[in-house]
C-alpha positions as CSV (number, residue, x, y, z in Angstrom):
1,X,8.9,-39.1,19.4
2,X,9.5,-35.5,20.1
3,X,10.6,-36.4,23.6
4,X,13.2,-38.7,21.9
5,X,14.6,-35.8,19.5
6,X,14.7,-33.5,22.4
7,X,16.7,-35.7,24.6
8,X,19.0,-36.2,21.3
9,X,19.6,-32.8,20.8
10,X,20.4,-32.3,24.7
11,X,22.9,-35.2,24.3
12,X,24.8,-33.1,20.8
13,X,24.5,-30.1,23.1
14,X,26.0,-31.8,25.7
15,X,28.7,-33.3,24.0
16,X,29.9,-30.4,22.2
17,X,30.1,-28.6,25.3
18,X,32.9,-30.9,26.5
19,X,34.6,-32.1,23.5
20,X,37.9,-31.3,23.4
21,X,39.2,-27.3,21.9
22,X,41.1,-27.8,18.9
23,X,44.4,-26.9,18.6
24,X,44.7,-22.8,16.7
25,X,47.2,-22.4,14.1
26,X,47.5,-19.2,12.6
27,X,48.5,-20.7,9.1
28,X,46.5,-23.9,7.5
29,X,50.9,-25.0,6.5
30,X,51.3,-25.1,10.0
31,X,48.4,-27.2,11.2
32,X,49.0,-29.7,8.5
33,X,52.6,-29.4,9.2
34,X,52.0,-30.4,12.7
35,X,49.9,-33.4,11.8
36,X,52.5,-34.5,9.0
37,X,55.3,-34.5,11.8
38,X,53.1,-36.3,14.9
39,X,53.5,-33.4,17.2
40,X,50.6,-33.3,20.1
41,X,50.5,-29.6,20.6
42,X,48.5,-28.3,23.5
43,X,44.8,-27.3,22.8
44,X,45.5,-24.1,25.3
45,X,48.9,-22.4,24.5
46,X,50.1,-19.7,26.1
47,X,50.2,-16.6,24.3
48,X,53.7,-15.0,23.3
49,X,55.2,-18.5,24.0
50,X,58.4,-20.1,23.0
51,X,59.9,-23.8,23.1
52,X,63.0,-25.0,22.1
53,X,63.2,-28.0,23.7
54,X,60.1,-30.4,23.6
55,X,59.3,-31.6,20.5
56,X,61.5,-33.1,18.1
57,X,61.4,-34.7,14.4
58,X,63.5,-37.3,13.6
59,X,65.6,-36.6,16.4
60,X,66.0,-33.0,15.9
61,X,64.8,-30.4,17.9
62,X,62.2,-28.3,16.9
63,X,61.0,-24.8,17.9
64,X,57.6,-24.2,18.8
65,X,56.0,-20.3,19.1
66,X,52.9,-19.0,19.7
67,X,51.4,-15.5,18.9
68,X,50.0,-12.9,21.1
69,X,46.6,-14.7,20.4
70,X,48.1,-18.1,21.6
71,X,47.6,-19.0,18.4
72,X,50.7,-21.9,17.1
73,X,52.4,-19.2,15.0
74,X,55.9,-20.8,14.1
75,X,56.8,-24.5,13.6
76,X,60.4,-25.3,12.3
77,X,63.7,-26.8,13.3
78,X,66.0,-25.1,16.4
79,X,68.4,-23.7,14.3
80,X,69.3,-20.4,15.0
81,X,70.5,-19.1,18.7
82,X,68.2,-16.2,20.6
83,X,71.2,-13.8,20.5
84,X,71.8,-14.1,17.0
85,X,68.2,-13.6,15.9
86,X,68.1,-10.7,18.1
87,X,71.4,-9.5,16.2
88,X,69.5,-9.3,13.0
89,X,66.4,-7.5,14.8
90,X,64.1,-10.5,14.4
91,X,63.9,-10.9,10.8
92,X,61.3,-13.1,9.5
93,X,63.6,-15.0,7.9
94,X,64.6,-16.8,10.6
95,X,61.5,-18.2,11.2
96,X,60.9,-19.1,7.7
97,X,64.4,-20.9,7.1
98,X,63.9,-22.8,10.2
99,X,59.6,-24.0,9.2
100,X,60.8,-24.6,4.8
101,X,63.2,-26.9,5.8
102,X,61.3,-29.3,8.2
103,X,58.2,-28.4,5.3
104,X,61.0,-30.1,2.8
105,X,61.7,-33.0,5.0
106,X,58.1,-33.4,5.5
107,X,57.6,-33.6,1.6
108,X,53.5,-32.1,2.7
109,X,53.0,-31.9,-1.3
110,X,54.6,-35.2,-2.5
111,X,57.5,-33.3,-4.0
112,X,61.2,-33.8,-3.7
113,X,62.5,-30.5,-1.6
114,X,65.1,-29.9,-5.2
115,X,61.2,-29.5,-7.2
116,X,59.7,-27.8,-4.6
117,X,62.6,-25.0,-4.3
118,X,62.2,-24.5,-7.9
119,X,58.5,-23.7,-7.7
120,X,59.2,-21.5,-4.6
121,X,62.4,-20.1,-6.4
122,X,64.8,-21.1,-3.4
123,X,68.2,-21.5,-4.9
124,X,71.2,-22.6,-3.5
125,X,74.3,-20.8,-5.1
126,X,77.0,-23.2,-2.8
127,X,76.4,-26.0,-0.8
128,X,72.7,-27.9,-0.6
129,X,70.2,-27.0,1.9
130,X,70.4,-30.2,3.9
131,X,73.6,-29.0,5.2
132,X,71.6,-27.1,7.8
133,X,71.3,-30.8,9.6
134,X,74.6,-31.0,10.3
135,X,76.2,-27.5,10.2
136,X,77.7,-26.4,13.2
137,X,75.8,-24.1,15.8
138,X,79.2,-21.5,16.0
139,X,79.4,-21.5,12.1
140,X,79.5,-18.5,10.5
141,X,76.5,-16.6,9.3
142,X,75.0,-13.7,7.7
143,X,72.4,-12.4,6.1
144,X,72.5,-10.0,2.8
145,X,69.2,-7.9,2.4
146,X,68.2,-6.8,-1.1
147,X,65.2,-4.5,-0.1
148,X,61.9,-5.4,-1.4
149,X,63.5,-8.0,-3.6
150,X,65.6,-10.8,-2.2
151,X,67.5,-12.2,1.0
152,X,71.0,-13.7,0.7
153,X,71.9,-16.2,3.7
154,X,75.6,-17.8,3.9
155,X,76.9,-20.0,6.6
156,X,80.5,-20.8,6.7
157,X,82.2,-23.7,8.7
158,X,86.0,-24.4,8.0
159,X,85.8,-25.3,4.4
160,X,81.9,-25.9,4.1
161,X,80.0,-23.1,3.3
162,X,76.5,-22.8,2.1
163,X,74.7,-20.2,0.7
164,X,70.9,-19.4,-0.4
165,X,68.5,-16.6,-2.0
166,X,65.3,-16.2,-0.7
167,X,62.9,-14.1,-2.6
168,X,61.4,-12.0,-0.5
169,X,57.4,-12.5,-1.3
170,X,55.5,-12.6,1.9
171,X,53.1,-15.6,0.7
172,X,56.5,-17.7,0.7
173,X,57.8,-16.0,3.9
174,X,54.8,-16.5,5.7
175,X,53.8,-19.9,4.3
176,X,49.9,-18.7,3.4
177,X,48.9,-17.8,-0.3
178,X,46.8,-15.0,-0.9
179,X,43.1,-15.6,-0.2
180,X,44.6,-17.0,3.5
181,X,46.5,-13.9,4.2
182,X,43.3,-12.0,3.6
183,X,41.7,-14.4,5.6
184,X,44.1,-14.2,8.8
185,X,43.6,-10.4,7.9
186,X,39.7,-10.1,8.9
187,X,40.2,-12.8,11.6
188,X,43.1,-11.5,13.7
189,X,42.1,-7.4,13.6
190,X,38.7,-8.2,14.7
191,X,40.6,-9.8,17.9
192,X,43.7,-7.7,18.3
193,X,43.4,-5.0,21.3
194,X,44.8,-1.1,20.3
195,X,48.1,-0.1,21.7
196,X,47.2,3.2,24.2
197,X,49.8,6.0,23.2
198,X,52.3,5.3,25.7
199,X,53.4,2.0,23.3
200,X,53.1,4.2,20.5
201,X,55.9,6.5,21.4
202,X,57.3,6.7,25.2
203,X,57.9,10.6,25.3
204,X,56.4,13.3,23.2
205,X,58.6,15.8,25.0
206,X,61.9,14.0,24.0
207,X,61.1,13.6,20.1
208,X,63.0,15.4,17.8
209,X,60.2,18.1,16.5
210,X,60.5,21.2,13.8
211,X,58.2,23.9,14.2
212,X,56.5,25.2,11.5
213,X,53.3,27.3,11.5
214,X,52.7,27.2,15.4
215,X,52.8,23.3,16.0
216,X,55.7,21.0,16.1
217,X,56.2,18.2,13.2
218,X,58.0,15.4,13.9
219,X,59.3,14.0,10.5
220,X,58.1,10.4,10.1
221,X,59.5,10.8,6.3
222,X,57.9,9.7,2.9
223,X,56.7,6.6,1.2
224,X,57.2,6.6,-2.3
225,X,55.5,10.6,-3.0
226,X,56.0,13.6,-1.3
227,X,52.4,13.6,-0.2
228,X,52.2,10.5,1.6
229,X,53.9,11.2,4.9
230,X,54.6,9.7,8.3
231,X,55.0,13.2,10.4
232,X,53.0,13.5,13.4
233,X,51.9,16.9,14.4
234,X,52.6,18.2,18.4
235,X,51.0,21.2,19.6
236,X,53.1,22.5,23.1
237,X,51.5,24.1,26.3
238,X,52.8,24.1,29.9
239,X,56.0,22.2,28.9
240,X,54.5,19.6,27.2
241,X,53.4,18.3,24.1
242,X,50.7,17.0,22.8
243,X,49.5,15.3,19.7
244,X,47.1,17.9,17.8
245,X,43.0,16.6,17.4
246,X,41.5,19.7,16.9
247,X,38.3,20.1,14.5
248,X,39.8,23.5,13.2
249,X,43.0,21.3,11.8
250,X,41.6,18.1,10.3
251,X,44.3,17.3,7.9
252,X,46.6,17.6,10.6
253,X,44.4,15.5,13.4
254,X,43.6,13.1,10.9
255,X,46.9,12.5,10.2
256,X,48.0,11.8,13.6
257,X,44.9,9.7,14.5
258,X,45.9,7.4,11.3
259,X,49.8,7.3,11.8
260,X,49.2,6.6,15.8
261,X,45.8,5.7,16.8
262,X,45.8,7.7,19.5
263,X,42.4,9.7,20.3
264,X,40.5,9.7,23.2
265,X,37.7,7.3,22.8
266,X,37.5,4.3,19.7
267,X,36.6,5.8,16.4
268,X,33.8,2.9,14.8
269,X,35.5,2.3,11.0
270,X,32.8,0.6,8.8
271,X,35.4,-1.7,7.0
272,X,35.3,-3.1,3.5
273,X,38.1,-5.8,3.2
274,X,38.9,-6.0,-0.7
275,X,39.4,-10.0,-1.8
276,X,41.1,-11.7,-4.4
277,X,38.5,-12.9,-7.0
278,X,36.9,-9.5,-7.0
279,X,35.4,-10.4,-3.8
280,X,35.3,-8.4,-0.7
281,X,34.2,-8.3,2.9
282,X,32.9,-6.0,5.6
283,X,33.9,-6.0,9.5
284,X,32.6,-3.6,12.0
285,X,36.2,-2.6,13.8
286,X,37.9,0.6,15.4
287,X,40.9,2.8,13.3
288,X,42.7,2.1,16.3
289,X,42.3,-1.7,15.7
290,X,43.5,-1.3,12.5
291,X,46.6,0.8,13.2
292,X,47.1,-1.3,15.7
293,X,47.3,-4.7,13.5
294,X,50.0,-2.6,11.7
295,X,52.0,-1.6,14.2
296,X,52.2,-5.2,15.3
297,X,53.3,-6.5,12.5
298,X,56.0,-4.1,11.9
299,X,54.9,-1.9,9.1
300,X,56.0,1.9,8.9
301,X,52.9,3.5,8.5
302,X,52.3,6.6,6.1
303,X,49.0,8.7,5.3
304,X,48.4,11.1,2.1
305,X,45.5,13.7,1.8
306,X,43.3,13.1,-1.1
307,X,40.2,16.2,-0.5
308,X,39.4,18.1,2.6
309,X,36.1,19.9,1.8
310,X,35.3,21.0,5.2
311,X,33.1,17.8,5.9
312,X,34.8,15.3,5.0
313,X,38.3,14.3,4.4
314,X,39.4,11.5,2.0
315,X,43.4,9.6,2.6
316,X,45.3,7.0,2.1
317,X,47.2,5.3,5.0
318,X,50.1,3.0,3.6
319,X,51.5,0.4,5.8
320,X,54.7,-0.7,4.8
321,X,56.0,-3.9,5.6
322,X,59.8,-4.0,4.1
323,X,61.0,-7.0,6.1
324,X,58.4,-9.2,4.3
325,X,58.1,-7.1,1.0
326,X,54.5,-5.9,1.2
327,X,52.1,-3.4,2.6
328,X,48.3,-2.4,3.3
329,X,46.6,0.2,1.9
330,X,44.0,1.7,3.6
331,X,41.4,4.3,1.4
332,X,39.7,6.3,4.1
333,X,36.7,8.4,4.1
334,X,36.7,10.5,7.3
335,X,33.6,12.4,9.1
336,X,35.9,15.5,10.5
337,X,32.4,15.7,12.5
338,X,34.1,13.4,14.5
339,X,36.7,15.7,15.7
340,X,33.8,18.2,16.9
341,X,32.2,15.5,19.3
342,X,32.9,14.9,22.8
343,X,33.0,11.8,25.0
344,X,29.3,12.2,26.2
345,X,28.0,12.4,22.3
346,X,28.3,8.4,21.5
347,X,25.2,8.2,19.6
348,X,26.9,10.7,17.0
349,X,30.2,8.8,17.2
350,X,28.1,6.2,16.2
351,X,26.4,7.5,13.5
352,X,29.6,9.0,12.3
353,X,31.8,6.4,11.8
354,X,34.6,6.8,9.4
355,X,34.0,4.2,6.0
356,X,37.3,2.6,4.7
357,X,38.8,0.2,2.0
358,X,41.4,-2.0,2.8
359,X,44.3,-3.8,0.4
360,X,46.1,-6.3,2.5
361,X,49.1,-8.1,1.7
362,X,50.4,-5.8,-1.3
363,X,53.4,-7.5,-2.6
364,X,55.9,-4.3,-2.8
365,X,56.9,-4.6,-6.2
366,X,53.1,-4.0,-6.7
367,X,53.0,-0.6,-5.8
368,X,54.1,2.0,-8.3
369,X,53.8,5.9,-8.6
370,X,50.9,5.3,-10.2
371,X,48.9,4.5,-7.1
372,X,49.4,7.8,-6.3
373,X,48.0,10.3,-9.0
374,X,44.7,11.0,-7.1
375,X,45.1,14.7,-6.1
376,X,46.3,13.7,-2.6
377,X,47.8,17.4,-2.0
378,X,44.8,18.9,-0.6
379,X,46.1,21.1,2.5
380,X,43.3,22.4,3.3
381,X,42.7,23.2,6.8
């Protein structure tokens, strides 16, 4: 009997070991839309990929992307040329204009698309939106941006013209409600690889730096308070600069650590993820991972000063997102030991890993001055 359940288990083993990868979406919308519209999408995509000209849904192409994971990351009718999204600096609309209205056509909740714009709060102010079928690749288009609240999109063709507002709420815009954003959160920044300096910024020597108590500050500007700031702090010798990581200026190191990732080995960042449902979770990752997942997305990132008692210093990083209306907030508790310890001391890197608490997905309306009144104008050196 044994030998029978061992063979059995072999056979499981076996065929699990060549049954067939599933397909990776990064959105559950986008899987099911996938399924809803019959599309075979490759089990191994290539990362970073876009097609324009394979699949189709009732006879109309669709565009296909992946994400630098390889992950299916857009799925949505061909409706937009490359030059003119690159005109608008790749706005997320575009993307999300082209995936609601296949998600409309493919009715995925068994509404009509006029009940399911209402519930999303999609309005058309001319026109429907099913004149996207049939309006004219040439026709005229723009995009009006109402920061943090609202997009505007009009397309005008001879005497047709069509025209609708888009709140800007980055569940809508990026199809995924809240617990699945947190979700793609932990899953994507325990894979995502840190950007080295030289993708951070090209040229410390060329940036446009004031000097001010013997280092150079180059004014990243404010988010919101005076204290929460994006400069980055340069010290200069032999002609060139450098960014500052020095154990006798923590504020300042700290700061450019946060706003850059840049150091010269991985700082360890014992991570608590805060969840909706007064939940949370905890990942074992690198600040550099998590600057990194910002910078890829697009946010403008900002740190404020909370205390700096010579052992410790306590920040806030923001990471604003304005393109899709929301930010992260990182609460940081830093070991300025760190700063003291060389490459050949990874047993006390280790042991002094910096502890953090992360908000993902803030909606930006969400965020008020009152976030802010936590003594986060502690110079200190």
């Amino acid at each position: 009997m044994f030998r029978r359940i061992a063979i059995t288990l072999l056979m499981v083993a076996a065929c699990a070991q060549i049954a067939p990868a599933a397909t990776r979406y990064h959105t559950q919308r986008l899987a099911d839309m996938a399924r809803a519209a019959g599309l075979s999408l490759p089990e191994e995509a290539a990362a970073g990929m876009c097609d324009d000209s394979t699949y189709t849904f009732r006879g109309r192409p669709l565009r296909i992307r992946t994400n630098s994971f390889g992950d299916i990351s857009h799925i949505g009718y061909s409706l937009f040329s490359p030059q003119l999204m690159e005109a608008y600096g790749s706005s997320p609309i575009f993307n999300f204009i082209e995936r609601y209205l296949l998600e409309l056509d493919l009715s995925l909740d068994g509404r009509t698309p006029a009940a399911r714009m209402d519930i999303d709060k999609v309005v058309t102010t001319a026109g429907n939106i099913s004149m996207l079928h049939t309006m004219a690749a040439d026709a005229a288009f723009s995009i009006e941006t109402i920061t943090r609240r609202m997009y505007r999109l009009k397309w005008t063709a001879g005497a047709r013209t069509l025209s609708i507002t888009i709140p800007a709420d980055c569940q809508l815009l990026a199809g995924a409600n809240a617990i699945e954003l947190e979700e793609i959160f932990e899953r994507d920044l325990q894979r995502i690889i840190p950007m080295n300096g030289d993708e951070f910024i090209g040229d410390w020597d060329k940036a446009k730096a004031a000097r001010s108590e013997g280092l150079l500050i180059v004014d990243g500007g404010t988010f919101m308070s005076e204290m929460i700031r994006g400069d980055v702090y340069l010290t200069e010798r032999g002609g060139h600069r450098r960014l500052v990581a020095d154990a006798s200026k923590p504020r300042q190191s700290v700061a450019n650590i946060m706003l850059t990732g840049c150091y010269g080995r991985p700082i360890p960042l014992d991570l608590t993820i805060d969840r909706y449902g007064y939940k949370s979770s905890k990942v074992a990752v690198t600040i550099q991972q998590f600057v990194s997942y910002c910078l890829a997305e697009g946010c403008k990132l900002y740190f404020g000063v909370k205390t700096n008692d010579g052992q410790r210093l306590t920040g806030t990083l923001f990471a604003l997102n304005e393109k899709m209306a929301c930010n992260h907030v990182l609460s940081i508790d830093f070991p300025t030991a760190i700063l003291k310890e060389s490459g050949d001391n990874a047993a006390k890197a280790t042991a002094n890993a910096a502890k953090a608490t992360a908000y993902v997905y803030i909606p930006l309306q969400n965020v008020t001055e009152k976030f802010f009144q936590s003594d986060q104008n502690d110079k200190r050196k």
